[in-house]
Structures are given as structure tokens and as C-alpha cells.
C-alpha positions in Angstrom: 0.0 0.0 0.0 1.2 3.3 -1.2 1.9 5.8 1.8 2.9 9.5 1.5 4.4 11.2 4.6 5.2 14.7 4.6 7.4 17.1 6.6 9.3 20.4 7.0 6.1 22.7 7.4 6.6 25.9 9.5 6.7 29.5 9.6 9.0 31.9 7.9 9.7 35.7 7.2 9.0 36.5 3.9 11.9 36.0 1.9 13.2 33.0 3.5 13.1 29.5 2.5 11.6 26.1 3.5 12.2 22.8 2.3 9.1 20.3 2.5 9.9 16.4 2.8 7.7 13.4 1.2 8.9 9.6 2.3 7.3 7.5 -0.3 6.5 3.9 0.6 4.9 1.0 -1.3 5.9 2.3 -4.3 6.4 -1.0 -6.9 7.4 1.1 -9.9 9.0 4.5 -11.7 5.5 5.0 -13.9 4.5 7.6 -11.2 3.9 11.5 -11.0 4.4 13.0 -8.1 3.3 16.5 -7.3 2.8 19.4 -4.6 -0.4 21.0 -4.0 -1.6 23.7 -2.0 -4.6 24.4 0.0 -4.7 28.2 1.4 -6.7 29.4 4.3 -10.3 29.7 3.7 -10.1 27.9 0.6 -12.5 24.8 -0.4 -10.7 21.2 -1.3 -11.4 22.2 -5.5 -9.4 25.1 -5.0 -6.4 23.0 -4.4 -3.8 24.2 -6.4 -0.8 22.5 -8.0 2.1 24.1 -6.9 5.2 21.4 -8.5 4.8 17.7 -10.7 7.9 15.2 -11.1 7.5 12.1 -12.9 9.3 9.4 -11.4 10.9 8.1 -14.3 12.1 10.6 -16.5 12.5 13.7 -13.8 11.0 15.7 -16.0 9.1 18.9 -14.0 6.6 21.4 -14.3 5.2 24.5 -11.8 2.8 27.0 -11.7 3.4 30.0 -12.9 3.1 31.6 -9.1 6.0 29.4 -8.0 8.2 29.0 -10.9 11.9 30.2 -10.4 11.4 29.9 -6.6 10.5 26.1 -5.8 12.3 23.3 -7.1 10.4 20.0 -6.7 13.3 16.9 -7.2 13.7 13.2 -5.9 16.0 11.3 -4.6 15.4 7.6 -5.1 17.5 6.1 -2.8 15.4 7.8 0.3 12.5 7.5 -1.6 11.7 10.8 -0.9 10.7 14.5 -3.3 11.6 17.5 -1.9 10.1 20.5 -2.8 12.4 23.3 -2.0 11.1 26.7 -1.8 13.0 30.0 -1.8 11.6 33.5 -1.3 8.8 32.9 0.5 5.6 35.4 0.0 2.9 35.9 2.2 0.7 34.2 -0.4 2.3 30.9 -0.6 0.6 30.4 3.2 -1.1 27.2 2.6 -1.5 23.6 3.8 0.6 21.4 1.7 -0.1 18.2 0.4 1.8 15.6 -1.6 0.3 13.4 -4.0 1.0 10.5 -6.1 -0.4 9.1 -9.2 0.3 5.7 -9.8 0.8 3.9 -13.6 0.6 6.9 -15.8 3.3 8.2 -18.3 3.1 11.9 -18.4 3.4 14.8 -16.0 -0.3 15.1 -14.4 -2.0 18.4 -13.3 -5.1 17.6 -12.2 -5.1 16.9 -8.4 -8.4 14.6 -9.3 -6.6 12.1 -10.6 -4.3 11.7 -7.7 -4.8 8.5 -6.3 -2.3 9.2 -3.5 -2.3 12.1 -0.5 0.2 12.9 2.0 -1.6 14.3 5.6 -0.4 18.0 4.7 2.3 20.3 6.1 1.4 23.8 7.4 3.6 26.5 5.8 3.0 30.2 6.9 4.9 33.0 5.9 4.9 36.3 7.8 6.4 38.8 9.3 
């Protein structure tokens, strides 16, 4: 059975930086995307937004346009683990942050409904 487990959560000063943790476990195969998604305050579960995506077996990556050129997502196969490392920190990236796992695909995937896998979440909150 697949199991997510995330960690690194906390708060910051804007500007600063946080790197977020996901062991993987039960994982049988490379045919995976993995990704980062964000849930901010106030905000219902479809407003989930996709922050970073890594497929397993090619490393190829994609953000959102609100995060890209300040989080890297990457792996590191031997812990079994994606980091998703995020540098100048805004106000606005204050969120609960989940990682997610889609099992058997092929491709980079966006949408968080076809996730078949969820971390519990990490609380990041940026302020001053």
C-alpha cells in the first residue's frame, strides 16, 4: 500500500526559505507523478492548487506560474523521498501542503483529481 508522509512545514519571514519532505512507501514502480499542492486558508478542497509535478521516471518537472523560479520539486530515489524546495517565501504561498501521487501513468499530471495518493499535509505560513 502506497503511503505518502510529509514534513518540514513551518513558519517563515518572507523572503526565506523552507524545504518540504515526502517519504514514499509502497511504491512498486517509476510510472508515477508525483506532485505538490496547496490548500490556502479559507479555501474549499477544489481550489487546491498545483504548486510542482515530477515524474518518477524521466525527472521531468513542471510549476505554476506563481512558484516558478522559486520552488524546485526533485527526488531522490535512494530515500524514496521529493523534496520540494522553496526559496523567497511570500505571504501568499501560506497554505496547507499536500503531496500526491499518481500511480501507472506516463506523463506529468496536473489535475489533483486524478491523484490516487495524499500525504496528511504540512502547514507553511509565511509572515512577518
Amino acid at each position: 500500500q502506497v503511503q505518502l508522509v510529509e514534513s518540514g512545514g513551518g513558519s517563515v519571514q518572507p523572503g526565506g526559505s523552507l524545504r518540504l519532505s515526502c517519504v514514499v512507501s509502497g511504491m512498486t514502480t517509476d510510472s508515477v507523478c508525483m506532485a505538490w499542492f496547496r490548500q490556502a486558508p479559507g479555501k474549499k478542497r477544489e481550489e487546491r492548487e498545483g504548486v510542482a509535478y515530477i515524474y518518477i521516471g524521466s525527472g521531468s518537472t513542471d510549476y505554476a506560474d506563481s512558484v516558478k523560479d522559486r520552488f524546485i520539486i526533485s527526488q531522490d530515489n535512494a530515500k524514496n523521498t521529493v523534496y520540494l524546495q522553496m526559496n523567497r517565501l511570500k505571504p501568499e504561498d501560506t497554505a496547507t501542503y499536500y503531496c500526491a501521487a499518481v500511480v501507472g501513468v506516463r506523463w506529468l499530471v496536473r489535475s489533483q483529481w486524478e491523484y490516487d495518493h495524499w500525504g496528511q499535509g504540512t502547514q507553511v505560513t509565511v509572515s512577518s
